[in-house]
C-alpha positions as a LaTeX table, in Angstrom:
\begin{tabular}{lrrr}
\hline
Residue & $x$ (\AA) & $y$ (\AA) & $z$ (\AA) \\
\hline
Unk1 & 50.97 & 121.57 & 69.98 \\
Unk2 & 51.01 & 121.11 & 74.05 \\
Unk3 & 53.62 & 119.74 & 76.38 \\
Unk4 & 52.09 & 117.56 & 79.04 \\
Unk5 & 54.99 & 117.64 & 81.60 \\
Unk6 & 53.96 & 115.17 & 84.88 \\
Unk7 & 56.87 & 112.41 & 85.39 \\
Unk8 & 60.65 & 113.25 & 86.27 \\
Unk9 & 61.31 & 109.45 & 84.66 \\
Unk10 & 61.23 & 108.69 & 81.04 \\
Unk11 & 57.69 & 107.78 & 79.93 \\
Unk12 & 57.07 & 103.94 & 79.81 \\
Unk13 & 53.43 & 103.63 & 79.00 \\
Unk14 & 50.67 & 105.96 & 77.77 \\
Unk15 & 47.20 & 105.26 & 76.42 \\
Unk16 & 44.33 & 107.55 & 75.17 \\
Unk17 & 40.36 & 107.18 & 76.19 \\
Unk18 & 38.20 & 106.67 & 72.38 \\
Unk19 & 37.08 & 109.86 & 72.55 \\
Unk20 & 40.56 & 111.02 & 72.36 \\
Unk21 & 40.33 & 113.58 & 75.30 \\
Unk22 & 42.38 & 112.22 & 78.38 \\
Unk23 & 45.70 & 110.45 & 78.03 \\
Unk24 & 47.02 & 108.17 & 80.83 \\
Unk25 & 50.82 & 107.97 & 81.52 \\
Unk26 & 53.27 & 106.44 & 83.77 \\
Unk27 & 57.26 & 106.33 & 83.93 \\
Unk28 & 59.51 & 104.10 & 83.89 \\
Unk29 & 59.17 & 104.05 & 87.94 \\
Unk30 & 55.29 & 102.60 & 87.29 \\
Unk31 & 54.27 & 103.93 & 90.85 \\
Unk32 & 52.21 & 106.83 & 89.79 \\
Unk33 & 49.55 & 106.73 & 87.17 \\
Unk34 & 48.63 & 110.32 & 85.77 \\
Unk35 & 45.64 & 111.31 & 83.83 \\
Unk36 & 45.44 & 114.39 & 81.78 \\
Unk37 & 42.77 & 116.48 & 79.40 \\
Unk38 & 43.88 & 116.62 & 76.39 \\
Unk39 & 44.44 & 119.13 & 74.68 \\
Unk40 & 45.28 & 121.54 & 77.57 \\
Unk41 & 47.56 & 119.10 & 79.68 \\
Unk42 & 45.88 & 119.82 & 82.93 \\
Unk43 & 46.61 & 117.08 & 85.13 \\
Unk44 & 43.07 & 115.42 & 86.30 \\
Unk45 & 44.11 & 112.48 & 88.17 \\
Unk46 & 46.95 & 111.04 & 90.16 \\
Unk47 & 46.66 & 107.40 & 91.36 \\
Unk48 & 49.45 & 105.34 & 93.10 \\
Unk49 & 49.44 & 101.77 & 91.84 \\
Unk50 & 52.23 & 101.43 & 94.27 \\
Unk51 & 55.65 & 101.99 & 96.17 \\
Unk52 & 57.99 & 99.81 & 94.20 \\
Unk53 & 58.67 & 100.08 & 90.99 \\
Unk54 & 57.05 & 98.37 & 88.15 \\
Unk55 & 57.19 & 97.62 & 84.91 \\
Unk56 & 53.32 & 99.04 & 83.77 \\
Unk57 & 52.69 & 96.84 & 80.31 \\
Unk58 & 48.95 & 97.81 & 79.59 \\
Unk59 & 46.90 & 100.47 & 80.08 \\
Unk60 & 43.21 & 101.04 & 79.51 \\
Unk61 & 40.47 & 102.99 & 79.82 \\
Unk62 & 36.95 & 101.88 & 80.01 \\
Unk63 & 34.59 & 102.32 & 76.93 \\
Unk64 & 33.20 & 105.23 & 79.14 \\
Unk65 & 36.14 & 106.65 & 80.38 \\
Unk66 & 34.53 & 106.19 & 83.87 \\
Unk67 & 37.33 & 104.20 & 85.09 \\
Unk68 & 41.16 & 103.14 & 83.99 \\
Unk69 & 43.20 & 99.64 & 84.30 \\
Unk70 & 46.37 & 98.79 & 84.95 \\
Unk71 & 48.50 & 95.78 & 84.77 \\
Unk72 & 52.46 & 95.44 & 84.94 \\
Unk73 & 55.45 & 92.97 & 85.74 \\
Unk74 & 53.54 & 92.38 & 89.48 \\
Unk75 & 51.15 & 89.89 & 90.31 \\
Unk76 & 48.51 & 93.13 & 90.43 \\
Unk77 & 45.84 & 94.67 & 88.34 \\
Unk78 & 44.78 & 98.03 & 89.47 \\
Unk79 & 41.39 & 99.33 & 88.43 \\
Unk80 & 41.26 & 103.30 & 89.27 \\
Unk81 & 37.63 & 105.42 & 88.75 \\
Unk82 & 37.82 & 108.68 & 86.59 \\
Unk83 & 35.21 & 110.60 & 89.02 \\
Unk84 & 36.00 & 112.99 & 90.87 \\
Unk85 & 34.79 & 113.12 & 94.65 \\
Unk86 & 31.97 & 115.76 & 95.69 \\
Unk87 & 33.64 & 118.46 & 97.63 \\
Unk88 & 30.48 & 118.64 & 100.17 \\
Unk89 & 31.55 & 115.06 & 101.15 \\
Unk90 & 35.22 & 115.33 & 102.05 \\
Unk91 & 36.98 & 115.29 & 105.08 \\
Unk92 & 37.72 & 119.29 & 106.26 \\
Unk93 & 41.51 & 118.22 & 106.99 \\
Unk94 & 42.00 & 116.72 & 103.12 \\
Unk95 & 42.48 & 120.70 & 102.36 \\
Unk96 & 45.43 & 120.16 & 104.98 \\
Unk97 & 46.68 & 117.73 & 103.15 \\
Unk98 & 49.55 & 118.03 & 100.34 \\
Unk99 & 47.99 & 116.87 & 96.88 \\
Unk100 & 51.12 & 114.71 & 96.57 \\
Unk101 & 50.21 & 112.40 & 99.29 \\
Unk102 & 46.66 & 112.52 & 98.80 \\
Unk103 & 47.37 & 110.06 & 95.80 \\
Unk104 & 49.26 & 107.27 & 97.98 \\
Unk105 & 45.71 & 107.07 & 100.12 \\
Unk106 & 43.19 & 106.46 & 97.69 \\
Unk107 & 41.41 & 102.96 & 97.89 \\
Unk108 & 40.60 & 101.18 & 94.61 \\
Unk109 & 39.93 & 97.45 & 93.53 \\
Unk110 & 43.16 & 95.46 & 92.94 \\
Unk111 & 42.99 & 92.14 & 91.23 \\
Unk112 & 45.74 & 89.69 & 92.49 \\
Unk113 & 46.85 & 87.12 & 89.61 \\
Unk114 & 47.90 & 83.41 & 90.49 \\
Unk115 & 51.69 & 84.71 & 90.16 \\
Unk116 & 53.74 & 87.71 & 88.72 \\
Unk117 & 53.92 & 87.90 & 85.05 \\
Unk118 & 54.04 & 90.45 & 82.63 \\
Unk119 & 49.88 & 91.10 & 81.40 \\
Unk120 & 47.45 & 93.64 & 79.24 \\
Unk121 & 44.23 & 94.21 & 80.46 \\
Unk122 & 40.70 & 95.63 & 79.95 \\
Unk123 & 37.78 & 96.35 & 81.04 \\
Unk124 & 34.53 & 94.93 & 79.70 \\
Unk125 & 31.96 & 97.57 & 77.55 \\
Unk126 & 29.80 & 97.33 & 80.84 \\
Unk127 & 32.00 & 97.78 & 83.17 \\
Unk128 & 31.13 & 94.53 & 85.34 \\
Unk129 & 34.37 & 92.37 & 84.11 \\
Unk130 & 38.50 & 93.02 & 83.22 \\
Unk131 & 39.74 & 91.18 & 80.86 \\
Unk132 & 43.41 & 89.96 & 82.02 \\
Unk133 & 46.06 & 88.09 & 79.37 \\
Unk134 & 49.53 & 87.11 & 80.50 \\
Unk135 & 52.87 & 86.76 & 79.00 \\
Unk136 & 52.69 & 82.56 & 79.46 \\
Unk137 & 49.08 & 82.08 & 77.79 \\
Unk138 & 46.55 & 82.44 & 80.70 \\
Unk139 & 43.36 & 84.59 & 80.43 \\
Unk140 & 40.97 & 85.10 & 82.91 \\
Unk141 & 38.27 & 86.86 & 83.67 \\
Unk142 & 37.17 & 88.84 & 86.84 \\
Unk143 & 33.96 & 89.88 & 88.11 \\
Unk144 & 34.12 & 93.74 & 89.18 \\
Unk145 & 31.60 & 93.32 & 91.93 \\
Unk146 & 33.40 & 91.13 & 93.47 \\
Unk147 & 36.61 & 93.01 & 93.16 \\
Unk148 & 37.71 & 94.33 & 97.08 \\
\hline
\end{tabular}
């Protein structure tokens, strides 16, 4: 038995991949998103869905594991990807730079909904749409490609 330690807050929402070998958390803050192996708890992934709090209600991983959604109390759906940049092609000062902070400047596709309600979401078994239900009986559907 492990102990994945990686938020100073309570835990609010967790979710495994199928294959049962990375588990995605968040606190009850819902600004940082953290992905871990499991069973070792090494951290893999940090992603910042944001500086004010929220309440995260859904997370998901893709069929693949190739990339991770997330949808809260806010008008936003985050959609992170699970791969992890080639050294050869980063910048020389992102060794400079404190891993910490590295998270808050990642840029990832962010769908806006009409208005803020609590929602779930997935992502499709190809990867091309999320899936998006909310707390007053709307679903939609977005195109990933189109996704900025």
């Amino acid at each position: 038995c492990s102990t994945i330690t990686g938020h100073t807050e309570p835990i609010a929402a967790l979710a495994l991949n199928s294959r049962g070998d990375l588990l995605a958390t968040t606190s009850t803050r819902g600004t940082t998103i953290r992905v871990f192996s499991v069973p070792d708890g090494i951290e893999q992934f940090a992603f910042r869905r944001g500086s004010t709090p929220a309440n995260v209600t859904s997370i998901s991983f893709s069929a693949d594991s190739s990339l991770i959604c997330v949808s809260s109390d806010k008008p936003t759906i985050h959609i992170f990807s699970l791969h992890k940049p080639d050294p050869k092609e980063e910048s020389v000062f992102s060794a400079y730079i404190p891993t910490y902070l590295s998270t808050v400047w990642d840029s990832h596709p962010m769908i806006r909904l009409p208005s803020a309600t609590r929602s779930i979401s997935a992502i499709s078994k190809d990867n091309r749409r999320v899936y998006v239900i909310t707390e007053d009986g709307y679903f939609y559907i977005y195109e990933l490609d189109t996704i900025k």
